[in-house]
VOLUMZA-997244 format. One record per residue: residue in three letters; x, y, z of N, C-alpha, C, O, CB in turn. Coordinates in steps of 0.05 Angstrom, whole numbers. Last residue first. Glycine has a CB too. Example, Ala and Ser with C-alpha at 12.3 -4.5 7.8 and 13.67 -1.06 7.14 Angstrom:
<nodes>
NODE  ser  257  -45  142  273  -21  143  258  1  157  268  23  161  282  -12  114
NODE  ala  264  -114  156  246  -90  156  264  -66  156  285  -66  169  226  -89  181
</nodes>
This chain:
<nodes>
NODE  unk  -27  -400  -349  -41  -398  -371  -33  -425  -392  -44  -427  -413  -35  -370  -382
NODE  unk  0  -410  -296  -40  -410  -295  -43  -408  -328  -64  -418  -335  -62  -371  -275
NODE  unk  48  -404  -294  39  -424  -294  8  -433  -291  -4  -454  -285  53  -431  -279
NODE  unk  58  -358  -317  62  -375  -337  53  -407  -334  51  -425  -351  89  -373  -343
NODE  unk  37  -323  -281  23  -322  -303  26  -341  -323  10  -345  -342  26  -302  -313
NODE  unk  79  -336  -241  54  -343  -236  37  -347  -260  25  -368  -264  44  -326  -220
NODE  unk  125  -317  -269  115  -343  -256  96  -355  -257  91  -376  -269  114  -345  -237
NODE  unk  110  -262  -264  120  -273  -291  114  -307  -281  94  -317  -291  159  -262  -301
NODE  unk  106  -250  -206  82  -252  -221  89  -264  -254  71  -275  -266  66  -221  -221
NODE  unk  157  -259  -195  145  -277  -181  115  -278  -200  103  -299  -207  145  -268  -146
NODE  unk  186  -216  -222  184  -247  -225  164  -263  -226  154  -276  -244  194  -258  -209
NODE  unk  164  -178  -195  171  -177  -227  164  -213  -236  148  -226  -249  211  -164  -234
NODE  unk  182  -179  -133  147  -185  -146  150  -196  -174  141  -218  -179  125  -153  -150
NODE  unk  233  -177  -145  225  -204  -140  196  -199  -149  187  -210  -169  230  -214  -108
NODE  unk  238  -127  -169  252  -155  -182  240  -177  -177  235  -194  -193  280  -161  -175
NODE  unk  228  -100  -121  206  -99  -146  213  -120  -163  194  -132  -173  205  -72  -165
NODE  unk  269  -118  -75  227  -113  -84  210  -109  -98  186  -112  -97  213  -99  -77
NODE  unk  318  -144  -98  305  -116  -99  273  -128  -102  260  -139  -120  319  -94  -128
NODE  unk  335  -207  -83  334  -184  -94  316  -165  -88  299  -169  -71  332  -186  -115
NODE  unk  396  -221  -38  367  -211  -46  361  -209  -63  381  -205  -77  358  -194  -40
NODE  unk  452  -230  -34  435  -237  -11  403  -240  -18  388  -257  -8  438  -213  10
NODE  unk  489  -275  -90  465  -254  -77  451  -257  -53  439  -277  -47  443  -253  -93
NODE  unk  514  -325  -77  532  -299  -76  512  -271  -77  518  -250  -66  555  -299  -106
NODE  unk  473  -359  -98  492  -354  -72  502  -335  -56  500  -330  -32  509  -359  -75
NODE  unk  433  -338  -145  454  -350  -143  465  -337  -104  462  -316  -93  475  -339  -175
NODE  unk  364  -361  -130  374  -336  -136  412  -354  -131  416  -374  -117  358  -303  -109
NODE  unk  290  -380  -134  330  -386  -135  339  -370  -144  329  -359  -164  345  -408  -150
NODE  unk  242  -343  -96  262  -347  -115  280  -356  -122  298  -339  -118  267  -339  -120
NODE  unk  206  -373  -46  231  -360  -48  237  -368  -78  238  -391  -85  253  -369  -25
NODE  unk  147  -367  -9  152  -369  -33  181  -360  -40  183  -335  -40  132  -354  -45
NODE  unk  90  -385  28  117  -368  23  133  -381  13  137  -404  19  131  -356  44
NODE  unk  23  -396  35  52  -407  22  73  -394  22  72  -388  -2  51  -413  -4
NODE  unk  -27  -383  51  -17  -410  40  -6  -416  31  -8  -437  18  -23  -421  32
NODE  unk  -16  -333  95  -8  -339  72  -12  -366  70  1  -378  87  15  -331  67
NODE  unk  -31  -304  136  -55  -301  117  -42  -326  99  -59  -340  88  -60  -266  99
NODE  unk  15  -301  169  -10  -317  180  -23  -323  160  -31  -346  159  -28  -305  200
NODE  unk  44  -257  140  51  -284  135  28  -308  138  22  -326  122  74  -289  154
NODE  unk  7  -206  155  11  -217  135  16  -248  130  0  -263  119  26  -204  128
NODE  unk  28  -206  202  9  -207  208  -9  -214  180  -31  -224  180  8  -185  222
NODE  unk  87  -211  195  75  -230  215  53  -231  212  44  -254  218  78  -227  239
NODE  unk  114  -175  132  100  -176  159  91  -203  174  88  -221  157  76  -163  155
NODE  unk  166  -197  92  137  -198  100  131  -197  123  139  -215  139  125  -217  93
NODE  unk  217  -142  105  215  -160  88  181  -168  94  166  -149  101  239  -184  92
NODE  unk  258  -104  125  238  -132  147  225  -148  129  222  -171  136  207  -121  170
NODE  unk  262  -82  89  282  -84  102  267  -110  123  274  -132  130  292  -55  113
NODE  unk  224  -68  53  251  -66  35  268  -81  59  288  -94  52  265  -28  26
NODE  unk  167  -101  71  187  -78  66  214  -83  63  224  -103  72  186  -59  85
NODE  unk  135  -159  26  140  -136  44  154  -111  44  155  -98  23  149  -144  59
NODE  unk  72  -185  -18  106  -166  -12  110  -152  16  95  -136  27  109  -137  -34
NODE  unk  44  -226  -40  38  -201  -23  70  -200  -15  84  -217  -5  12  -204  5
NODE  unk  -13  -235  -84  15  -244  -77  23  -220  -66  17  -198  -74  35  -255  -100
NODE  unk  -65  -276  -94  -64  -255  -77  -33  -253  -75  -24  -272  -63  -81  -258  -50
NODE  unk  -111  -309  -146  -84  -299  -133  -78  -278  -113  -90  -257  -119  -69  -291  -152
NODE  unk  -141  -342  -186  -150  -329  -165  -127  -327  -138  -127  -339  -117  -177  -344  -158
NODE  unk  -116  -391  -205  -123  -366  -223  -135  -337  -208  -136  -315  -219  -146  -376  -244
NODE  unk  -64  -411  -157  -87  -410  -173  -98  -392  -186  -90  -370  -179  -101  -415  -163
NODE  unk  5  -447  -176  -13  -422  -167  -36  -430  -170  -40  -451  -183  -9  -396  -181
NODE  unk  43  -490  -141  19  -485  -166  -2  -461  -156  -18  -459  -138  -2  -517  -172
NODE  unk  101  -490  -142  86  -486  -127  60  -481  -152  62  -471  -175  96  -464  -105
NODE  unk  162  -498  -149  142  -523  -146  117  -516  -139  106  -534  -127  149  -543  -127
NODE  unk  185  -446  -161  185  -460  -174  171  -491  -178  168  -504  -199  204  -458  -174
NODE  unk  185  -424  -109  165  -417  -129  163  -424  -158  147  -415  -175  165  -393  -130
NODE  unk  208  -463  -62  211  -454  -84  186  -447  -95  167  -461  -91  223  -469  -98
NODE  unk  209  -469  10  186  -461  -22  195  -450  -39  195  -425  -38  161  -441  -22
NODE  unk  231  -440  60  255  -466  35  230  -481  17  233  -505  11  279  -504  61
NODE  unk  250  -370  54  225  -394  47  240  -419  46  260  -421  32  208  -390  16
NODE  unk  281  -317  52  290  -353  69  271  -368  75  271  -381  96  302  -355  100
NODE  unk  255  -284  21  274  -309  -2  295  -324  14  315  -337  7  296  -292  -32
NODE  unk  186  -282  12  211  -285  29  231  -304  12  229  -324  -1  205  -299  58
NODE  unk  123  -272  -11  148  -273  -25  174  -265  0  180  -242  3  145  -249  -53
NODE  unk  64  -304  -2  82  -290  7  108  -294  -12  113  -314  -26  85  -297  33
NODE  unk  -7  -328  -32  31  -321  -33  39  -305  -19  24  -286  -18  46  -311  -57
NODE  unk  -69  -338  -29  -50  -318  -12  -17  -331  -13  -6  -341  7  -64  -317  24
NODE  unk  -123  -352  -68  -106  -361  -57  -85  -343  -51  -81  -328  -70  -99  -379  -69
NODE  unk  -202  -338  -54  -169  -327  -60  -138  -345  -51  -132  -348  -28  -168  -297  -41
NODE  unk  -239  -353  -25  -227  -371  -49  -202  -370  -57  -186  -388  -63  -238  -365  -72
NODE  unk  -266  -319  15  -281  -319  -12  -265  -340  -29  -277  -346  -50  -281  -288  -26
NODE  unk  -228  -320  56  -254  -330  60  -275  -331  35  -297  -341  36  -265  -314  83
NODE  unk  -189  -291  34  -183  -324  27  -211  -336  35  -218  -358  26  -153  -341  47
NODE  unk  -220  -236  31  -196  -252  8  -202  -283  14  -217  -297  1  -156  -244  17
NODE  unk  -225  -243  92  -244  -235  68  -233  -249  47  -237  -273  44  -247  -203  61
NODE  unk  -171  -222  105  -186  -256  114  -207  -257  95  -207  -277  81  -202  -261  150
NODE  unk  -156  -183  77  -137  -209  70  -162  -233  80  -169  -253  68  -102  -211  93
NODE  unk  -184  -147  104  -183  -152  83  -180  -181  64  -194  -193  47  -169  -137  83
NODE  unk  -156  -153  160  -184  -159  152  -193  -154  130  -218  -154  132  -201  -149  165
NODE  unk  -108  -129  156  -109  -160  164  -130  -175  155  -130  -198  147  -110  -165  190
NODE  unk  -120  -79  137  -103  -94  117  -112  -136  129  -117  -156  116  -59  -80  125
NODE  unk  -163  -32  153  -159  -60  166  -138  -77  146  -153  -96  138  -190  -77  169
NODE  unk  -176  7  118  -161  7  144  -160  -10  163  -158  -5  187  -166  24  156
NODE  unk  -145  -12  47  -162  -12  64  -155  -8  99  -135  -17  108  -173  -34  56
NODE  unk  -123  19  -3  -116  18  22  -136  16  42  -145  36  53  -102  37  26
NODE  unk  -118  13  -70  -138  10  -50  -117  11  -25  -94  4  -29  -159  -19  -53
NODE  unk  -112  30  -143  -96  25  -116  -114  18  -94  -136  18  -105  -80  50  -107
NODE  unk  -110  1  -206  -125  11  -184  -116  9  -156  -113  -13  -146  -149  -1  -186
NODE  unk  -68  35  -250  -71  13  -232  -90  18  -218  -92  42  -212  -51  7  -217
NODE  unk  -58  80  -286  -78  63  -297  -86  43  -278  -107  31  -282  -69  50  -321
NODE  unk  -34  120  -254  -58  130  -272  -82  111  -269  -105  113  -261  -50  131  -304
NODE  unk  15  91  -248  3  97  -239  -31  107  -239  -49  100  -223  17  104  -235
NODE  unk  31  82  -301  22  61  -286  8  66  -264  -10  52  -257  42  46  -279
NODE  unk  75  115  -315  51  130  -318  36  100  -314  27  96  -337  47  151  -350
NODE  unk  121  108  -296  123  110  -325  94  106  -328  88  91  -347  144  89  -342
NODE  unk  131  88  -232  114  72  -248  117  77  -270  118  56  -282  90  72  -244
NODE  unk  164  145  -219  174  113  -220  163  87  -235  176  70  -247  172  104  -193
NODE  unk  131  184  -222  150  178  -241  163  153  -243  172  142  -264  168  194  -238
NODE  unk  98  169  -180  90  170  -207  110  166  -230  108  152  -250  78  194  -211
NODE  unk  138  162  -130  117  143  -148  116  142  -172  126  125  -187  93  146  -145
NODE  unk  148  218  -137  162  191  -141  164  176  -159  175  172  -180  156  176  -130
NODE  unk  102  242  -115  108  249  -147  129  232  -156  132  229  -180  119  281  -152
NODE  unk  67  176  -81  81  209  -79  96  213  -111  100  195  -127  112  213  -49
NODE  unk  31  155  -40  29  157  -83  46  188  -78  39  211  -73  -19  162  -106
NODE  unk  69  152  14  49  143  -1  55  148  -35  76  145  -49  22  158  9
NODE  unk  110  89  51  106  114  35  81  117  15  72  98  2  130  116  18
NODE  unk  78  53  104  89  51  77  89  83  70  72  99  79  70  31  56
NODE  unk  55  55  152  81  43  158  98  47  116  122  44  108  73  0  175
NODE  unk  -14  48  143  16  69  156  35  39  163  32  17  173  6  96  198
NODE  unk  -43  19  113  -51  36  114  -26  65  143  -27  88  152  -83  23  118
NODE  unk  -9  -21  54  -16  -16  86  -22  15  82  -15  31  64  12  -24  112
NODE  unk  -43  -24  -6  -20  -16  7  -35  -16  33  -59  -13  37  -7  12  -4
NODE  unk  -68  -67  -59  -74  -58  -32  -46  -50  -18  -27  -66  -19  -89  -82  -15
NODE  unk  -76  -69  -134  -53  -69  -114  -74  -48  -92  -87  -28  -98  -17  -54  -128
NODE  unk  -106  -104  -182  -108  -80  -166  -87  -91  -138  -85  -113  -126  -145  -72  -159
NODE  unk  -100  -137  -219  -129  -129  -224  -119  -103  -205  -126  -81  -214  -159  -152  -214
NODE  unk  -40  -152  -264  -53  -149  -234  -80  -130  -232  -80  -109  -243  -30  -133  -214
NODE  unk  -12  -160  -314  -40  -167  -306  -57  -166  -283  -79  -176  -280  -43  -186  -310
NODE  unk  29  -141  -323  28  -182  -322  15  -175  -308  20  -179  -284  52  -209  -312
NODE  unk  29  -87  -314  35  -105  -342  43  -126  -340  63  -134  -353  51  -96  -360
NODE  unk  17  -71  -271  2  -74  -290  5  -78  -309  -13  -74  -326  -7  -65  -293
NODE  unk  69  -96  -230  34  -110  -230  18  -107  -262  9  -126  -276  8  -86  -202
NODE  unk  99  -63  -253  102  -82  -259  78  -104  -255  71  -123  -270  123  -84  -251
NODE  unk  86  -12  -236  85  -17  -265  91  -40  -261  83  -44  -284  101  -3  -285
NODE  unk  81  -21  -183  65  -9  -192  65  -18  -220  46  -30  -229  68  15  -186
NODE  unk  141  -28  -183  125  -49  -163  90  -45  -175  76  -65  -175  130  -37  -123
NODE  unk  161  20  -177  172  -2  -207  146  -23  -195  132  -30  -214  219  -22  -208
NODE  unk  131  50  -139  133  58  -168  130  32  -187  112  25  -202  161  74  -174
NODE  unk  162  33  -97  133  19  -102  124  19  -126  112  1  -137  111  29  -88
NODE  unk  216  42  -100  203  14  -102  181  9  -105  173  -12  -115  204  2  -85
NODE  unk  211  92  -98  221  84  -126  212  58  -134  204  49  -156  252  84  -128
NODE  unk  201  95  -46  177  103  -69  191  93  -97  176  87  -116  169  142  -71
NODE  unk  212  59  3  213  76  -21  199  69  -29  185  48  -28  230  78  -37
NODE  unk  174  30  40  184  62  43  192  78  22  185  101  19  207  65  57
NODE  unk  126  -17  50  146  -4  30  153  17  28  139  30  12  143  -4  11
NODE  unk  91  -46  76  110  -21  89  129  -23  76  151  -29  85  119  -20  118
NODE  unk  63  -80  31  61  -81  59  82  -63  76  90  -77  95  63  -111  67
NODE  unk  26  -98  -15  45  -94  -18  53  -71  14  47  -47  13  44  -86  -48
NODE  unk  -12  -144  -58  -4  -127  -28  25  -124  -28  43  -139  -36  -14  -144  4
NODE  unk  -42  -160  -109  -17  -155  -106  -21  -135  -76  -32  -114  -77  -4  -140  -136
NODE  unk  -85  -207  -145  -73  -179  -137  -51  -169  -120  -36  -187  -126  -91  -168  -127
NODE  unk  -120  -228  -207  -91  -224  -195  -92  -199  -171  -97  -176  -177  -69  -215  -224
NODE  unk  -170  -272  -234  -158  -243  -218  -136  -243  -198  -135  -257  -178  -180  -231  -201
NODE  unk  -209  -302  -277  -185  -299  -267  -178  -267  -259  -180  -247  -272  -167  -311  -286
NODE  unk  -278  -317  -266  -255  -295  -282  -231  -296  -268  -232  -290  -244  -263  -262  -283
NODE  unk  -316  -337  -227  -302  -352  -232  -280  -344  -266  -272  -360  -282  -320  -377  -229
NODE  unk  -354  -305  -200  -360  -306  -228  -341  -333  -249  -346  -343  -271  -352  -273  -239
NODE  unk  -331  -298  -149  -358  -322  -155  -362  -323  -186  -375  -342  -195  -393  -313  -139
NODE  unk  -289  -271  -166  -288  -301  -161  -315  -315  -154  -319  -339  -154  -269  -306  -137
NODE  unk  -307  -221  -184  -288  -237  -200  -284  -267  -191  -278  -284  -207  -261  -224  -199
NODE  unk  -338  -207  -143  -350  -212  -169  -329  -230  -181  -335  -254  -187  -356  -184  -188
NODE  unk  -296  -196  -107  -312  -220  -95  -322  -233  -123  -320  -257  -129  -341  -210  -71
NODE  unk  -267  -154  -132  -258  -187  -129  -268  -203  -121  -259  -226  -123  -240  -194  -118
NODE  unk  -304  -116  -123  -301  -121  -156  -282  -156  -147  -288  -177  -157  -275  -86  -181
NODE  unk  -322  -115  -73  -341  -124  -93  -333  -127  -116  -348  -137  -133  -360  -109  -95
NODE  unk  -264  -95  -47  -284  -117  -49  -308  -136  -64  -311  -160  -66  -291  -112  -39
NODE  unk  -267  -37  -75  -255  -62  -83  -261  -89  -80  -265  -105  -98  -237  -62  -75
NODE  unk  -319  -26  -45  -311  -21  -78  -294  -41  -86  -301  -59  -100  -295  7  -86
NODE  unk  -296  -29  18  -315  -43  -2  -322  -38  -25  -339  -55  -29  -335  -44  5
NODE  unk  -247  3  11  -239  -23  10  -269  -32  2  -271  -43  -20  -224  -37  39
NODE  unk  -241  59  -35  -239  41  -6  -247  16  -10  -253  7  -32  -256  52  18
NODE  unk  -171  74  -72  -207  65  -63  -212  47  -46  -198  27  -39  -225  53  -86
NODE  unk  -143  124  -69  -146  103  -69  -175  96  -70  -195  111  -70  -132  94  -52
NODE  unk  -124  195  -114  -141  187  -91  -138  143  -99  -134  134  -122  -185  210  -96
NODE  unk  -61  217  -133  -87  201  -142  -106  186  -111  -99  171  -93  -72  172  -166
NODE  unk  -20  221  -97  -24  236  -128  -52  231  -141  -60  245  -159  -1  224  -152
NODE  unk  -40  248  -26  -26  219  -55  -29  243  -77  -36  267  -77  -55  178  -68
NODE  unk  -15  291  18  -33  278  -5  -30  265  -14  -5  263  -14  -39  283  -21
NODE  unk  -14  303  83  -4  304  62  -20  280  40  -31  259  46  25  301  69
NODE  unk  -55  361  129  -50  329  110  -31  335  87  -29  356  74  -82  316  94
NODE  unk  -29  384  181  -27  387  160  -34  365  141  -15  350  136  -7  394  160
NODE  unk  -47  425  239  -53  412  223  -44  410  195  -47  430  181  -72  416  225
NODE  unk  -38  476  272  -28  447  282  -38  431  263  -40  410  276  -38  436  313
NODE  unk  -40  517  231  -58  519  253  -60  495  269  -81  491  280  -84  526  243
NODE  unk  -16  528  170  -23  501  176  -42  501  206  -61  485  206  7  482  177
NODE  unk  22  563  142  -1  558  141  -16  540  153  -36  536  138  -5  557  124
NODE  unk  66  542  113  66  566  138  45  567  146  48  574  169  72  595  133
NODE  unk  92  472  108  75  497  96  68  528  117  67  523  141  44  482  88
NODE  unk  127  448  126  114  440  105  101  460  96  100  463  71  100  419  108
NODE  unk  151  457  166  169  468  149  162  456  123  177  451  104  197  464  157
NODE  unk  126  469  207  123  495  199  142  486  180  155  506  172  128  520  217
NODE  unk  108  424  217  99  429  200  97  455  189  81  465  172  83  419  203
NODE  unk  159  408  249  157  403  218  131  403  206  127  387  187  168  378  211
NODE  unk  153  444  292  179  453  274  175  433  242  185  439  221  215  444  296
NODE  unk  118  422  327  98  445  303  132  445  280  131  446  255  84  495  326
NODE  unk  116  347  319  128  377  329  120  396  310  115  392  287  161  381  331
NODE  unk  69  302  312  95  313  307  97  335  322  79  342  338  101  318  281
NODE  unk  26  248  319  28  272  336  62  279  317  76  260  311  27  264  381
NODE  unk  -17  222  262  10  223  276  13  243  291  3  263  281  31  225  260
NODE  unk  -57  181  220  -55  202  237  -31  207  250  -19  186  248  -73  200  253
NODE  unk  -87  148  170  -67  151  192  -58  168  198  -45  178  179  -50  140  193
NODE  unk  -155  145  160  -125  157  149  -110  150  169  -122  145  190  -122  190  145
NODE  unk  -208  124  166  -186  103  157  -160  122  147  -146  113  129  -198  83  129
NODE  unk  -245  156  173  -234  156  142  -216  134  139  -208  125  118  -216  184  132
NODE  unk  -233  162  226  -268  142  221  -258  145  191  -271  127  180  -312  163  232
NODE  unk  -182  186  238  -191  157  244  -222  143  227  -227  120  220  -197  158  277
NODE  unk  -207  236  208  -188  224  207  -188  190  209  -193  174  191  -176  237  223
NODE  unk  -238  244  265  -252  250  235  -234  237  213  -248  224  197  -253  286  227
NODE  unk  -216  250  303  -222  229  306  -241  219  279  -253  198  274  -231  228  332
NODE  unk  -176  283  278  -164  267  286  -193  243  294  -189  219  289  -144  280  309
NODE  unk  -213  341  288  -208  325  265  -191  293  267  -201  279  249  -192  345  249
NODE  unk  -224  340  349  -250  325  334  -242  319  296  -255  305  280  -283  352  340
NODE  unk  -179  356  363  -181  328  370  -208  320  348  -210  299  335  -188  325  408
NODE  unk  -182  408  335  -157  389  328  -167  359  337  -163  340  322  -127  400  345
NODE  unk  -211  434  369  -219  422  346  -192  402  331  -193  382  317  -230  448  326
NODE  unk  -186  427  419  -211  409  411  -219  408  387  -231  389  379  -233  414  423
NODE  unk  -110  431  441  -135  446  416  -157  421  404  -152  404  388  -115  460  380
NODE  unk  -70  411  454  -94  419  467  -122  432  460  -143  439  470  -87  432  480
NODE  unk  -24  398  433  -35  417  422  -55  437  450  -55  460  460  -53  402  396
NODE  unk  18  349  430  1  366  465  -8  385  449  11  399  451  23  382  498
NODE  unk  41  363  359  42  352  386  32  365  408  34  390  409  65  348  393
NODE  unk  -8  375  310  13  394  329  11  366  358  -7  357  371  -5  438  339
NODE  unk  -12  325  268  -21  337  281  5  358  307  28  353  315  -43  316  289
NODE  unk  -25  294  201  3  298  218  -14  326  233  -25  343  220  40  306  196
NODE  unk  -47  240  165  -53  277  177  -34  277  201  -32  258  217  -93  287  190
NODE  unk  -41  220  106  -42  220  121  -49  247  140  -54  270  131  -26  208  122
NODE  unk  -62  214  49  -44  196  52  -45  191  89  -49  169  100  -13  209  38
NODE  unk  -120  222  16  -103  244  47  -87  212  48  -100  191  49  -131  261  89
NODE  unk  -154  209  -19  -137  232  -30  -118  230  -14  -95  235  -23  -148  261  -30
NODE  unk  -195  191  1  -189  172  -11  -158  186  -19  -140  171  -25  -213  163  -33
NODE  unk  -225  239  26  -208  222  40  -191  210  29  -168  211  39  -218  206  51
NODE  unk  -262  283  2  -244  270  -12  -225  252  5  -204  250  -7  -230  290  -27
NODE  unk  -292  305  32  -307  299  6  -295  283  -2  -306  265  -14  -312  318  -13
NODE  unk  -274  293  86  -301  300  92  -320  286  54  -340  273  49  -300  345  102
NODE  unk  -223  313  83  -228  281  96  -264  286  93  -275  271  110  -211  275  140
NODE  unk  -230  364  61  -219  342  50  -217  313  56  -212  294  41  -199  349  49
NODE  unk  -247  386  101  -259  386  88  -241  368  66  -259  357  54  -269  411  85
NODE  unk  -209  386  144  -235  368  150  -249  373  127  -272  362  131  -252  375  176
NODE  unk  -173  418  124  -162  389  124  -188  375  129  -190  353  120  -138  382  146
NODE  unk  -187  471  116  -182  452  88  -172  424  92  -165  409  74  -161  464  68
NODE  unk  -191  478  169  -218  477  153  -215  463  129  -232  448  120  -228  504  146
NODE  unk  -144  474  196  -161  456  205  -190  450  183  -205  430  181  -167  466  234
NODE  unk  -86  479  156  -106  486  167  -123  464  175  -121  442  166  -116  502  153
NODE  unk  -49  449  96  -56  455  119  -77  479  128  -84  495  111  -34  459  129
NODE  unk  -28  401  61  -43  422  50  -54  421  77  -66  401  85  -62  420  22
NODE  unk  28  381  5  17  387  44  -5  409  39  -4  427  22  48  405  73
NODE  unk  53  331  -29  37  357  -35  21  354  -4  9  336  6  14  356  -67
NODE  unk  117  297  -14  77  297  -18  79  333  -10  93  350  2  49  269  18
NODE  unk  169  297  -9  148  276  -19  133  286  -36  132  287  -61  131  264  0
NODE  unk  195  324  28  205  323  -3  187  310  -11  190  312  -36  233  312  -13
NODE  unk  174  336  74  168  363  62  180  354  35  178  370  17  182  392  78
NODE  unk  181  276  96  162  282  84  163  310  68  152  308  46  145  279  101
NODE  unk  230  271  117  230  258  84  204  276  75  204  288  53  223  217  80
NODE  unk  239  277  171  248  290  156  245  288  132  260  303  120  264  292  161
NODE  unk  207  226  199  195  247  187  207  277  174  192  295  168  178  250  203
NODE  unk  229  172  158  228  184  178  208  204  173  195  206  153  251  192  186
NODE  unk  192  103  154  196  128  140  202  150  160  187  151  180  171  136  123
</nodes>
């Protein structure tokens, strides 16, 4: 994501006092915190490391873009989701429950996705073929921006999002509890057509352009390619999830 995109995204809300007080009640909220480059300013360092212990991702920029997020800002600016995430042990405990309880549960990663249009459709399409809750990386992806929202057709609202600040260590948790872990690449030579899902699912997406992470792939007991005609290179990141979970559901029920 560059950082000319952001003043169109996300709602910015600067200063040092309304930003540590927002990582302080509401973290789950702060997409990220973008800091005055060489500042030199200690309270600036002690939000940043206030920041880090929230699990936000953090960034040095030039004061020129955050003077062009808000006038207001004192080298500091977080930008917001639309809806706060939840942290990762909350979520944890509702999918651990779901699989010692032995209830079918679907969920969906979804790993440095830049557009937002993509994550949007990617959003509505988990929650209607049943995805218990979608995990986004914690930097390298766009966040719940007004996009988003519009992009999902109000899915957003209803999905439960999580971004935990370990994505890798999430995942091991996941399969160390049962979870079975899909990747979706479409130079797999795994059809997702021979593959037997289990009712207890993890299917995990990459970015629009690198497609699944390395650090991701490791996790996976399977990568997974769609037949697609010849003459297509791809499809679109939300087409393929679309699918791939239509698949899945048809072959667990």
């Amino acid at each position: 994501m560059h950082s000319e995109d952001f003043p169109k995204q996300q709602r910015a809300i600067g200063g040092a006092r309304d930003v540590e007080e927002l990582l302080r009640k509401k973290p789950g909220i702060v997409h990220r915190v973008l800091f005055k480059l060489k500042s030199g300013n200690v309270k600036l360092y002690e939000l940043q490391k206030l920041a880090q212990q929230a699990n936000v991702h953090v960034q040095q920029v030039e004061e020129k873009l955050l003077d062009k997020l808000t006038r207001r800002h004192n080298g500091v600016v977080a930008l917001c989701h639309e809806k706060p995430v939840m942290p990762w042990n909350d979520t944890k405990k509702i999918l651990l429950e779901a699989r010692q309880n032995n209830i079918p549960c679907k969920v969906v990663v979804a790993a440095n996705l830049e557009d937002p249009h993509n994550l949007g459709a990617c959003i509505r399409s988990s929650l209607a073929l049943g995805v218990r809750v979608m995990l986004i990386s914690a930097k390298g992806s766009c966040g719940l921006t007004p996009t988003v929202e519009r992009s999902s057709a109000g899915a957003l609202e209803k999905m439960d999002i999580c971004r935990p600040g370990n994505l890798e260590f999430a995942l091991n948790e996941l399969k160390e509890a049962g979870y079975q872990i899909a990747g979706l690449d479409g130079n797999s030579e795994t059809s997702i057509e021979d593959f037997k899902f289990s009712e207890h699912l993890v299917m995990a997406i990459g970015g629009e352009d690198k497609g699944l992470p390395p650090y991701i792939r490791k996790f996976c007991d399977s990568v997974l390619k769609i037949p697609m005609s010849p003459e297509v290179h791809s499809y679109n990141t939300s087409v393929a999830l679309s699918l791939a979970l239509y698949v899945a559901a048809k072959k667990t029920n």
